[in-house]
LUMFI-241582 format. One record per atom (N, C-alpha, C, O): atom name; residue number from 1; x, y, z. Coordinates in Angstrom, 2 decimals. Layout:
% residues N
PT name resi      xx      yy      zz
PT   CA  NUM       X       Y       Z
...
END
This chain:
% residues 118
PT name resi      xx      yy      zz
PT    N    1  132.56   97.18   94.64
PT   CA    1  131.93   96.41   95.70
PT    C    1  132.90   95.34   96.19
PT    O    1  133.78   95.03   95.39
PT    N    2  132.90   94.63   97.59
PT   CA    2  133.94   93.89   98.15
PT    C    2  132.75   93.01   97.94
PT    O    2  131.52   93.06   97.96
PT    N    3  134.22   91.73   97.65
PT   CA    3  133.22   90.28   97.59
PT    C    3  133.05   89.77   99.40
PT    O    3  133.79   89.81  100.38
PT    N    4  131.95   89.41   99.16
PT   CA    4  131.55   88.87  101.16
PT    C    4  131.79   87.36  100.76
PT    O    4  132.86   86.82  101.07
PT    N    5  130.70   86.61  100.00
PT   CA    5  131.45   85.39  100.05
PT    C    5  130.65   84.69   98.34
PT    O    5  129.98   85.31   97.52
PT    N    6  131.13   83.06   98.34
PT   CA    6  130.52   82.68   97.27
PT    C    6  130.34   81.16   97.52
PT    O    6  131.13   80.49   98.18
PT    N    7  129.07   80.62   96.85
PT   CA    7  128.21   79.60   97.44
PT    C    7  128.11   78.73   96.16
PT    O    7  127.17   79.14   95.48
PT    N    8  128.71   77.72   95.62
PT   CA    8  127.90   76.58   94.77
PT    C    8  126.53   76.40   94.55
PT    O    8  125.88   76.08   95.55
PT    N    9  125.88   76.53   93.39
PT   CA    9  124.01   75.80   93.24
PT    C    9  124.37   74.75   93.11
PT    O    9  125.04   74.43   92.12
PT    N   10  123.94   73.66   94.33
PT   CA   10  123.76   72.42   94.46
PT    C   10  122.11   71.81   94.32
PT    O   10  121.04   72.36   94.59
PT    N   11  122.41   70.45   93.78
PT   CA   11  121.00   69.79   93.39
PT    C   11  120.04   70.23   95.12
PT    O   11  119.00   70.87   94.98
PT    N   12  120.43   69.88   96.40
PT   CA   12  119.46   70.35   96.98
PT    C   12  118.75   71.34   96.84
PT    O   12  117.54   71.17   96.94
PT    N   13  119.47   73.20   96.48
PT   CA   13  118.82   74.28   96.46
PT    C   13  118.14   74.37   95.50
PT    O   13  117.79   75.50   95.16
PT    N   14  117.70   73.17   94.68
PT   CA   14  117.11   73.28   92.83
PT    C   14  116.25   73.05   93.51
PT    O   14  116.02   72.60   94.63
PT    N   15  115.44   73.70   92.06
PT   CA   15  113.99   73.46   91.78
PT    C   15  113.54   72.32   90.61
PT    O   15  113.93   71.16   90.79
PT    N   16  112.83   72.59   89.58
PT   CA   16  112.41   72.39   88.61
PT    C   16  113.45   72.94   87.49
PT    O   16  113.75   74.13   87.57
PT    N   17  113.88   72.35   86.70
PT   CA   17  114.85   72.67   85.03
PT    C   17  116.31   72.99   85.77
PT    O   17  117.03   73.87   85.32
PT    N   18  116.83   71.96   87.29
PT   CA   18  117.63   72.47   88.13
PT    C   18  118.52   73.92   88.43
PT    O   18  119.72   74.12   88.58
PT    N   19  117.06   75.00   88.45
PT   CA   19  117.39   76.12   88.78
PT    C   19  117.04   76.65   90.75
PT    O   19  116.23   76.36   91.63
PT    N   20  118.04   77.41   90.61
PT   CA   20  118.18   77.92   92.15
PT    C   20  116.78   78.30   92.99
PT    O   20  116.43   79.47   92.87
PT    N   21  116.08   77.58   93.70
PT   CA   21  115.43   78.65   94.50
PT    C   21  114.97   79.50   94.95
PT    O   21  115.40   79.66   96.09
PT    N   22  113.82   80.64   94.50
PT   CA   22  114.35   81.79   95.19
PT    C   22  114.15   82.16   96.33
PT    O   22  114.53   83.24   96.78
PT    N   23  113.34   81.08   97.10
PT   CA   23  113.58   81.17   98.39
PT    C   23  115.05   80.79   99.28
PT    O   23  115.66   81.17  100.28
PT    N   24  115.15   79.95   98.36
PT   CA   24  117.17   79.60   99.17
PT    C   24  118.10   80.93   98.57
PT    O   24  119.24   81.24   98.91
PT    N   25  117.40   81.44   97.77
PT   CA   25  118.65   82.71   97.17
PT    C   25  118.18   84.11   98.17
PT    O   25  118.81   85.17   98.24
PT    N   26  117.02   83.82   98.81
PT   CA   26  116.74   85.36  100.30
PT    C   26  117.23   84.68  101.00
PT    O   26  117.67   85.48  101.83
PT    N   27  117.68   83.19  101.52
PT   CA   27  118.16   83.18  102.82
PT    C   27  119.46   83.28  102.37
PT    O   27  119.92   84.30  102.90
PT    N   28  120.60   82.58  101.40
PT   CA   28  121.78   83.63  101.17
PT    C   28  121.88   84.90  101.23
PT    O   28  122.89   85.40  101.73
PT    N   29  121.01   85.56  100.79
PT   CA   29  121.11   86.66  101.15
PT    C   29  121.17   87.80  101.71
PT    O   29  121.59   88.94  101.53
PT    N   30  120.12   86.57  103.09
PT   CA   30  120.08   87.49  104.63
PT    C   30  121.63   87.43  105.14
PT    O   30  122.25   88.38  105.62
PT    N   31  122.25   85.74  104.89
PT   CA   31  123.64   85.37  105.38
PT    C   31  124.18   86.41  105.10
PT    O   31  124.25   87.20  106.04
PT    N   32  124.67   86.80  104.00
PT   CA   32  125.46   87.61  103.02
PT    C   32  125.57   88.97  103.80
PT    O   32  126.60   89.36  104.35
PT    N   33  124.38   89.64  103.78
PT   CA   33  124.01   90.62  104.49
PT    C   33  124.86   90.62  106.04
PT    O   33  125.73   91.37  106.49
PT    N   34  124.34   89.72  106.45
PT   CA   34  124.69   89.47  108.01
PT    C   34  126.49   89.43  108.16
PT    O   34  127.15   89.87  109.10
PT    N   35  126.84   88.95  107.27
PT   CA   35  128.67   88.41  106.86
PT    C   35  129.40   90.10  106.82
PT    O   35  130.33   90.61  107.45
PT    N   36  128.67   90.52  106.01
PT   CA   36  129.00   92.06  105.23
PT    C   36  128.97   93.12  106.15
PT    O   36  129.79   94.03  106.26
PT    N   37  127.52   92.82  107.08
PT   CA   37  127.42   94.29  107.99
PT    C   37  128.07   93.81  109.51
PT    O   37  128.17   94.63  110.42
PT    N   38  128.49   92.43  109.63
PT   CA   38  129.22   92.44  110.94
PT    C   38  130.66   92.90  110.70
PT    O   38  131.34   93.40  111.60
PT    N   39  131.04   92.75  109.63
PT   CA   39  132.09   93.27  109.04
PT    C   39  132.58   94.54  109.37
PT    O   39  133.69   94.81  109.84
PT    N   40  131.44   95.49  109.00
PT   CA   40  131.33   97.06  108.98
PT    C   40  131.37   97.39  110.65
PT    O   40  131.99   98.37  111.07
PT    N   41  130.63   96.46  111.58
PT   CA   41  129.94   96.97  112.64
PT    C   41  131.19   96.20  114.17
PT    O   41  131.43   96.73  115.25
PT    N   42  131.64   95.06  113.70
PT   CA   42  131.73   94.43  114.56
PT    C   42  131.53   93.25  115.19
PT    O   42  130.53   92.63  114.85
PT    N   43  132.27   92.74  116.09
PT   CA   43  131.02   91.48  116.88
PT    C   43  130.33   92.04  117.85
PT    O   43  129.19   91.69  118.18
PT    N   44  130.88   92.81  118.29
PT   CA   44  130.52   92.94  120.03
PT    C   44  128.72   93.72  119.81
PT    O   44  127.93   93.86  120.74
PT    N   45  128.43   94.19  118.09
PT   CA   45  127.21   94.71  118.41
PT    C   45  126.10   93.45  117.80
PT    O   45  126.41   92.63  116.94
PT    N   46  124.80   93.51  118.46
PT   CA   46  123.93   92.31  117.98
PT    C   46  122.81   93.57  116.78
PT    O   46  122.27   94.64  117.06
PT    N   47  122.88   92.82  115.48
PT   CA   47  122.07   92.95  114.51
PT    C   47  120.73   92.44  114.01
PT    O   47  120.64   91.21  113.97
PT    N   48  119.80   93.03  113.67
PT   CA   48  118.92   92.08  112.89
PT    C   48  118.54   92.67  111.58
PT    O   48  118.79   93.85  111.34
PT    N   49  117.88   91.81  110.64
PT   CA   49  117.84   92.43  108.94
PT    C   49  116.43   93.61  109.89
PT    O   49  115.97   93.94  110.98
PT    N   50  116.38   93.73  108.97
PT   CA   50  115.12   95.13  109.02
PT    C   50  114.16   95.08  108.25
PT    O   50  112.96   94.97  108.45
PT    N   51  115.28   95.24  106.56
PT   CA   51  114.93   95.56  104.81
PT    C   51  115.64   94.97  104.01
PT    O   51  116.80   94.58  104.02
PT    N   52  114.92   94.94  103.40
PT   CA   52  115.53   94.06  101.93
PT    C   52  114.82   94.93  101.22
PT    O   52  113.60   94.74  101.31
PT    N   53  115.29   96.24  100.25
PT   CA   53  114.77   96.77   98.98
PT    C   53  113.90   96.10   97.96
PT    O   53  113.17   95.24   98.46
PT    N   54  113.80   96.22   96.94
PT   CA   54  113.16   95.50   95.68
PT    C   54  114.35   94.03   94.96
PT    O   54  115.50   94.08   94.52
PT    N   55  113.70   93.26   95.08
PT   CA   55  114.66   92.11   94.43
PT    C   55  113.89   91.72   93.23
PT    O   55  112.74   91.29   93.12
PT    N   56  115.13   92.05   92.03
PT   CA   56  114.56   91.41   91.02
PT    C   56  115.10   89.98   90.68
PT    O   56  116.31   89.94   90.91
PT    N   57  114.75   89.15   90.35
PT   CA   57  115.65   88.01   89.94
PT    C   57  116.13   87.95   88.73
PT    O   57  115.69   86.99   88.10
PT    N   58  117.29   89.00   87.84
PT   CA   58  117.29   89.42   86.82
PT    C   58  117.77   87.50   85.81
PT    O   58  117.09   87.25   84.81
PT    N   59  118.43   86.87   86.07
PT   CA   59  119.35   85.50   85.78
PT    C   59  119.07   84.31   86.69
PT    O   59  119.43   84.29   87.86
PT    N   60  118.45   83.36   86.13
PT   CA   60  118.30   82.56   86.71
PT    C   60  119.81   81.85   87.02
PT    O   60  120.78   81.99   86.27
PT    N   61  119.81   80.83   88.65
PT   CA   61  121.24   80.26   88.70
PT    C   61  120.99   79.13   88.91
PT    O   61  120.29   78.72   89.84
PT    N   62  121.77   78.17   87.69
PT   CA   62  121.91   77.09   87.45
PT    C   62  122.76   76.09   88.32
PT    O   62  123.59   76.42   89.17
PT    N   63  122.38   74.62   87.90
PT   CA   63  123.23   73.72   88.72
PT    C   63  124.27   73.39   88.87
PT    O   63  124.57   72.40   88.21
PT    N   64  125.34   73.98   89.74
PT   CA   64  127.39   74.18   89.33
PT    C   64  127.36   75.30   88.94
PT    O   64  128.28   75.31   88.12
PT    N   65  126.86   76.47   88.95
PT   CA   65  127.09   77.56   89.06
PT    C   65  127.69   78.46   90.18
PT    O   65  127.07   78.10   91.18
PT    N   66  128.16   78.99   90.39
PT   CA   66  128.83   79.70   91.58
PT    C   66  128.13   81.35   91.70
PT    O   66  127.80   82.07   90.77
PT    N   67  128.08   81.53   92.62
PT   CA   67  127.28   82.96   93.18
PT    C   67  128.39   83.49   93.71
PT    O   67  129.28   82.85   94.28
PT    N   68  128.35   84.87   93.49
PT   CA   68  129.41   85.46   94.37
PT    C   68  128.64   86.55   95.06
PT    O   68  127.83   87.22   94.41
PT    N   69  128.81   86.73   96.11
PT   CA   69  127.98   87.49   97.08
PT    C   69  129.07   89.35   97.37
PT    O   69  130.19   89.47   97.87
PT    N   70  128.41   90.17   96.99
PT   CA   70  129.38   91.30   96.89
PT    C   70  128.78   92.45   97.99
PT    O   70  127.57   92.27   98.09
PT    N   71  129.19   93.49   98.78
PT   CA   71  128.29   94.38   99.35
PT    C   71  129.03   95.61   99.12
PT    O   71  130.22   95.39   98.91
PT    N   72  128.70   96.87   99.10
PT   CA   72  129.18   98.40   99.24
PT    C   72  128.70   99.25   99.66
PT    O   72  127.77   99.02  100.43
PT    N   73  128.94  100.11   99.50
PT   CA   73  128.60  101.42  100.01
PT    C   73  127.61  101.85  101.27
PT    O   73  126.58  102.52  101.24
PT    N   74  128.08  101.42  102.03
PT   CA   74  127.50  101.55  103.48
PT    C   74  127.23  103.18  103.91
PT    O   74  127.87  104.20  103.64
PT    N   75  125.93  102.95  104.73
PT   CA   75  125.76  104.29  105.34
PT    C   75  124.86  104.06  106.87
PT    O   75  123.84  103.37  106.95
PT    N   76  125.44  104.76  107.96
PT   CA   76  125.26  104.57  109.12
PT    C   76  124.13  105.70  109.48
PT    O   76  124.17  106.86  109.06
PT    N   77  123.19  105.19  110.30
PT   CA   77  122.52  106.14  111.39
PT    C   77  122.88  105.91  112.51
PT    O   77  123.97  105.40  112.74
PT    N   78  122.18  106.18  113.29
PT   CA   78  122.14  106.54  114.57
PT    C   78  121.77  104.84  115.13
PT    O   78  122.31  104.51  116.18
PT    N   79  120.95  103.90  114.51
PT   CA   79  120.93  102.76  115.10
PT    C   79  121.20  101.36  113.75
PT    O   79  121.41  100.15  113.88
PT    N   80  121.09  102.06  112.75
PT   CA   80  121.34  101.06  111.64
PT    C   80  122.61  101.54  110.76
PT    O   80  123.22  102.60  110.66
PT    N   81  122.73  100.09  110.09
PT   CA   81  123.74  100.48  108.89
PT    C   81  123.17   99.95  107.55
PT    O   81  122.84   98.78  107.74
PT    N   82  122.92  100.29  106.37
PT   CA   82  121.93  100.23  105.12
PT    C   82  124.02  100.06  104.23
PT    O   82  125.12  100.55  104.46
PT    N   83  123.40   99.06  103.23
PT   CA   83  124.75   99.68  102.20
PT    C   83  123.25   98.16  100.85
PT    O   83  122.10   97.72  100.91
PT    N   84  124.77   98.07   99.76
PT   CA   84  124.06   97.54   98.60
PT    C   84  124.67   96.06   98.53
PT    O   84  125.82   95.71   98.80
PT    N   85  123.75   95.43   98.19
PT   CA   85  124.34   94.19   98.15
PT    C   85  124.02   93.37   96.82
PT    O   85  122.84   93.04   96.67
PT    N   86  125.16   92.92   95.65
PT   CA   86  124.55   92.41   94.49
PT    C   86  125.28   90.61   94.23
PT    O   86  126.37   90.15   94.57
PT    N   87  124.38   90.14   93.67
PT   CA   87  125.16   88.67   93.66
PT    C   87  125.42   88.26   91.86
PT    O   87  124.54   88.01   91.04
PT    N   88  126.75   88.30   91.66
PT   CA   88  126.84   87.59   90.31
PT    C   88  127.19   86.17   89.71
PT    O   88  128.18   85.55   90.10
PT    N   89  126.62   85.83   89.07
PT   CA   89  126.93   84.54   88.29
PT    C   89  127.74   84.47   86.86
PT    O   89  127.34   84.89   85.77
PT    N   90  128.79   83.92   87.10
PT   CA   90  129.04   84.24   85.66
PT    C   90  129.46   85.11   84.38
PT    O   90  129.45   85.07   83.15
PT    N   91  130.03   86.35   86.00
PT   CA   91  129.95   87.48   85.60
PT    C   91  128.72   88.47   85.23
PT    O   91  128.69   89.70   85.08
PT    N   92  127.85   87.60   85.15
PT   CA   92  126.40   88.38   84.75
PT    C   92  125.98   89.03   86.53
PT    O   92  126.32   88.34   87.49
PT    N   93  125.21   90.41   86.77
PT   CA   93  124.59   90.25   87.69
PT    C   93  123.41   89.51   87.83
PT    O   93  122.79   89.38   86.78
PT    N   94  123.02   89.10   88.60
PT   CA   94  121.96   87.54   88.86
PT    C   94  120.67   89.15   89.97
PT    O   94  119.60   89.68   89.65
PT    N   95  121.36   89.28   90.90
PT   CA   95  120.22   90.62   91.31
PT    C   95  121.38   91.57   92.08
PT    O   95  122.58   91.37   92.32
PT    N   96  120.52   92.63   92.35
PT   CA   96  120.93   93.32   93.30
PT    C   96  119.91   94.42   94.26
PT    O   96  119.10   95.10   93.62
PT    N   97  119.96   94.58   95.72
PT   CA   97  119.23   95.16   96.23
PT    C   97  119.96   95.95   97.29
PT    O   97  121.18   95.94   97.45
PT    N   98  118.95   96.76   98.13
PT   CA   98  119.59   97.83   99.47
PT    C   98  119.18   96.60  100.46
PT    O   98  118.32   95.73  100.33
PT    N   99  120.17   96.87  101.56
PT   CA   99  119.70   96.08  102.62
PT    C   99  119.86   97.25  103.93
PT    O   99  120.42   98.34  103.95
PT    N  100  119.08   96.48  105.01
PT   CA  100  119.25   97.32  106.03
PT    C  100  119.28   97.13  107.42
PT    O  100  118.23   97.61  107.84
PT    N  101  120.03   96.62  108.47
PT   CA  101  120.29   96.15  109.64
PT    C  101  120.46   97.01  110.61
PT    O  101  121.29   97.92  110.57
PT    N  102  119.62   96.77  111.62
PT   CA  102  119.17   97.34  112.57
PT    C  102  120.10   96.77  113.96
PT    O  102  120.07   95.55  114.15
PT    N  103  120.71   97.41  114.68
PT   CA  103  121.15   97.06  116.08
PT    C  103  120.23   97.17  116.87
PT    O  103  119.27   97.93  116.73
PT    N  104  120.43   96.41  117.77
PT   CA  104  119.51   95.69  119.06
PT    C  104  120.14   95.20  120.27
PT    O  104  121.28   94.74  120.26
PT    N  105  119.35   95.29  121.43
PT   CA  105  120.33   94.56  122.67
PT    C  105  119.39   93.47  123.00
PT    O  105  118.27   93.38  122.50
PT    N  106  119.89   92.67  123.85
PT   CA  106  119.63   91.17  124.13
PT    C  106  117.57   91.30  124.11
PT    O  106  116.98   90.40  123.52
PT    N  107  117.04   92.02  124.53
PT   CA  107  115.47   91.69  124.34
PT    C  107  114.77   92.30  123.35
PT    O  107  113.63   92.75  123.30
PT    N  108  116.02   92.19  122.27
PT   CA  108  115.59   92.57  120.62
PT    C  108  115.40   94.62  120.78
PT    O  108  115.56   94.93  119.60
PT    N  109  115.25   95.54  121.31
PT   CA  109  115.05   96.63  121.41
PT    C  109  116.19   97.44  120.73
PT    O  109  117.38   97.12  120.77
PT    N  110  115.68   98.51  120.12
PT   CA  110  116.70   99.17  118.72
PT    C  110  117.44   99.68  119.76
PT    O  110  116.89   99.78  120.86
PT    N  111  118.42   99.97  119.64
PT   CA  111  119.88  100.49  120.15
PT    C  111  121.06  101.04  119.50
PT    O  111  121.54  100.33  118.62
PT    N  112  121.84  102.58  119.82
PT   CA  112  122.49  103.36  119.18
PT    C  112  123.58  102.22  118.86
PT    O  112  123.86  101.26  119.59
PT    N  113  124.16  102.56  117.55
PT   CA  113  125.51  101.71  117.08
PT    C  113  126.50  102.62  117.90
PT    O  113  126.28  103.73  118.39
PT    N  114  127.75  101.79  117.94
PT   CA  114  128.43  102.77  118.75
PT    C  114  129.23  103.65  117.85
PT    O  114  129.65  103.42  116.71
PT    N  115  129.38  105.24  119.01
PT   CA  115  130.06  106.19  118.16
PT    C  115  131.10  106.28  117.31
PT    O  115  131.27  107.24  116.57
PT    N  116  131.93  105.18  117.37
PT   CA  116  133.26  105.27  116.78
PT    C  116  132.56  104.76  115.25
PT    O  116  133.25  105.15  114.31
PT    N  117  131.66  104.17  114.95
PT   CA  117  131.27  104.05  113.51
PT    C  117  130.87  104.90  112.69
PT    O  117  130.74  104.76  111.48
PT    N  118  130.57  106.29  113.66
PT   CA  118  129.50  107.35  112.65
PT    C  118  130.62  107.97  112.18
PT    O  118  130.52  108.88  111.37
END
């Protein structure tokens, strides 16, 4: 898997026993997503998430911990691109899930990715 990026747990994103969020750890993860599949796709095309698979929160992430945000194995249709996206701490995996982004033109409406990706 290619690393997309990696984020510090800072006292803001804590909770309680200064553990991570797991609502601040889906919006990294939409980022992440978004970082990873413009990557694959481009700028010039406009994306939106779609799916997010099953998330388990296998490791909780602590305060000064570092996340590393990883994605792979991509696979294209006709208007989306789906690949895997896992985040580790510590070397431990912390989760991992499928994601899935959908192309769109300016009044949000699904739209073919272009051919040179398939």
């Amino acid at each position: 898997m290619e690393k997309i990026m990696s984020l510090l747990c800072k006292h803001m994103d804590t909770g309680a026993c200064d553990r991570l969020f797991g609502g601040k750890m889906l919006f990294y993860l939409d980022e992440a997503a978004a970082v990873y599949a413009y990557g694959l796709v481009g700028k010039g095309v406009n994306l939106v998430t779609y799916r997010f698979g099953e998330i388990l929160f296998r490791r909780p992430v602590k305060l000064n911990e570092v996340m590393n945000f990883c994605g792979g194995e991509p696979s294209f249709s006709r208007h989306s691109v789906s690949f895997k996206l896992r985040v580790d701490v510590e070397g431990e995996v912390c989760l991992e899930t499928d994601v899935t982004m959908v192309s769109v033109d300016g009044t949000g409406k699904k739209v073919a990715l272009p051919a040179l990706l398939k």
